[in-house]
C-alpha positions as CSV (number, residue, x, y, z in Angstrom):
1,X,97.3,45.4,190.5
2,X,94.2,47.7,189.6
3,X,97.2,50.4,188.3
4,X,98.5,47.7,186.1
5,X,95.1,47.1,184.7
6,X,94.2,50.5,184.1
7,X,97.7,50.9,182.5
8,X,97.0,48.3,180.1
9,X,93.5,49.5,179.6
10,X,94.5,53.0,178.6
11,X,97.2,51.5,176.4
12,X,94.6,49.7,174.7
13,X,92.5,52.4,174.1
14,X,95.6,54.1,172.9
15,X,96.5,51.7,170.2
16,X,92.4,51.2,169.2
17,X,92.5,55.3,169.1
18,X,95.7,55.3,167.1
19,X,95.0,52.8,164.9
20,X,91.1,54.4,164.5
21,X,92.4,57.3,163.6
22,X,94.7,55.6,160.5
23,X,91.4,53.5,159.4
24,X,89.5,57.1,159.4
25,X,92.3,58.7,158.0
26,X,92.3,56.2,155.1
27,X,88.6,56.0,154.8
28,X,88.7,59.5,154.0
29,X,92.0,59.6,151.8
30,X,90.0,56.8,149.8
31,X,86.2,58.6,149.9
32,X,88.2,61.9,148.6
33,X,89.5,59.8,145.5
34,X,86.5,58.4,144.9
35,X,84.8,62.1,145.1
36,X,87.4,62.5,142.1
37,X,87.0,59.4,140.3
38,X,83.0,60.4,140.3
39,X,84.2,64.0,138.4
40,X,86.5,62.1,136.4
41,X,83.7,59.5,135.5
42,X,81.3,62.3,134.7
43,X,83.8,64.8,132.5
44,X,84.5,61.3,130.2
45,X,81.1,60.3,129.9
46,X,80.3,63.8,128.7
47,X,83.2,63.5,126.4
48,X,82.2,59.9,125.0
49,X,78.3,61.3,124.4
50,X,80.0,63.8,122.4
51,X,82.3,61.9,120.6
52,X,79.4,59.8,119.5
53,X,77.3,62.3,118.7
54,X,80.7,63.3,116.1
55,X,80.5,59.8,115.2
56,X,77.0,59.8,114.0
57,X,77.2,63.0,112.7
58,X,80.3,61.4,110.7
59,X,78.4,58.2,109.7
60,X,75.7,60.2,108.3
61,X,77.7,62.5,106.3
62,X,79.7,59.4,104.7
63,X,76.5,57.8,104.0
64,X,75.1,61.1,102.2
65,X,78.5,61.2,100.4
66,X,77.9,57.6,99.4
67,X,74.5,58.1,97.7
68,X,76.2,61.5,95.9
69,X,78.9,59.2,94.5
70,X,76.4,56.3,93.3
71,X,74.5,59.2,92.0
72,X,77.8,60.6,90.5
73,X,78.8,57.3,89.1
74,X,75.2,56.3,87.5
75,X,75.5,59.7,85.7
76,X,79.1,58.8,84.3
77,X,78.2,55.9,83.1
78,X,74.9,57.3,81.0
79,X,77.2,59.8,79.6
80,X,79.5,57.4,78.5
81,X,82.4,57.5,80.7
82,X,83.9,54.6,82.5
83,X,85.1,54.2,85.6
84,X,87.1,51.3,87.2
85,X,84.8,51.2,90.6
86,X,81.5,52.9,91.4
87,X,83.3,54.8,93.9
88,X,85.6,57.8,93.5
89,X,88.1,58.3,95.8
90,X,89.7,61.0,96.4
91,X,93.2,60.4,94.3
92,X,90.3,59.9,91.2
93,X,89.1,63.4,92.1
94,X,92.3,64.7,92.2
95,X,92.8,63.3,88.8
96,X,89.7,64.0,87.2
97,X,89.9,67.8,88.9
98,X,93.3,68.0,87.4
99,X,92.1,67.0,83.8
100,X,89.3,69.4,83.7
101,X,91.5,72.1,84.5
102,X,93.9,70.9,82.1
103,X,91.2,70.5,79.4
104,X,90.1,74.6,80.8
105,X,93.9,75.6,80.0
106,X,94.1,73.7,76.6
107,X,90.7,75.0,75.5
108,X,91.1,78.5,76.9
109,X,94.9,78.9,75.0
110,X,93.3,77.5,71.9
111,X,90.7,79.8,71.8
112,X,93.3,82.9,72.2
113,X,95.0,81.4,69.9
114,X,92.1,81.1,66.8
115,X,90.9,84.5,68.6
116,X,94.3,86.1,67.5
117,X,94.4,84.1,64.0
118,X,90.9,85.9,63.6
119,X,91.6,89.5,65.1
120,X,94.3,89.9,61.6
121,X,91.6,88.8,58.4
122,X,88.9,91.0,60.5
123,X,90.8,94.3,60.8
124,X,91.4,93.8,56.8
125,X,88.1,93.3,56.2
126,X,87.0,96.8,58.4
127,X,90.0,98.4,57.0
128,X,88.6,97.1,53.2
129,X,85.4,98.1,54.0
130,X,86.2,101.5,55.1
131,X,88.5,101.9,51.9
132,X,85.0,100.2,49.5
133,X,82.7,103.2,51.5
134,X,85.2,106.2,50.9
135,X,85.1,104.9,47.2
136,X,81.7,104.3,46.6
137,X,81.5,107.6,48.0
138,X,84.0,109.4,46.0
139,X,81.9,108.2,42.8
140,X,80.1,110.0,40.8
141,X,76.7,109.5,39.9
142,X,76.0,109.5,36.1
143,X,73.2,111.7,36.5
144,X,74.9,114.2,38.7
145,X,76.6,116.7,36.5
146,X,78.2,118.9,38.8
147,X,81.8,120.4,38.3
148,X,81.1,119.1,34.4
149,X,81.0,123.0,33.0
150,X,77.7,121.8,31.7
């Protein structure tokens, strides 16, 4: 009878060994993924502090833009120009950038083409004026005398 007791003992202590073993072996399975979870934690709080940082950087920006566009706008509207809202947006940039360079392109070909209307009447008026100074220098003086035989 003491064999069959230490028989059961030792298969007790078996299974408590065995299933030790699987409690450790999961207490460590779940201690290494919360290692992990801790680096993971760490790398996204690192990330958000940044992507505030961005944010605020962002938020101050837009504000600045915002006070340049009021300022913008005030100034239209002592000039004498009229826009729909107080604030631009970009499509009304666009436009308004696409009708200054239009009004560049008009203004540049119209001045080519008064500059070229003008380049004509001027080159008469040099080529005139060259002609007027050969004559005026081809006249004689009434007091000079020379080639008169006198």
């Amino acid at each position: 009878m003491t064999n069959s007791k230490d028989d059961s003992s030792t298969i007790d202590e078996t299974d408590v060994n065995s299933e030790f073993k699987k409690v450790l072996e999961a207490f460590n399975e779940m201690h290494e993924e919360a290692q992990r979870l801790v680096v993971s934690n760490n790398k996204l709080r690192s990330d958000l502090k940044w992507h505030i940082t961005k944010l605020s950087a962002s938020q101050s920006e837009i504000d600045k833009l915002r006070q340049e566009n009021d300022k913008l706008a005030l100034s239209y509207k002592a000039i004498g120009y009229v826009c729909a809202s107080t604030s631009l947006n970009m499509y009304d940039y666009k436009s308004f950038q696409n009708e200054c360079e239009k009004f560049k392109k008009d203004f540049y070909e119209k001045l080519q083409t008064d500059l070229s209307y003008l380049k004509d009447p001027f080159r008469k008026m040099n080529k005139g004026k060259s002609h007027l100074s050969h004559l005026l220098n081809m006249q004689k003086h009434t007091i000079d005398k020379i080639d008169l035989g006198v």
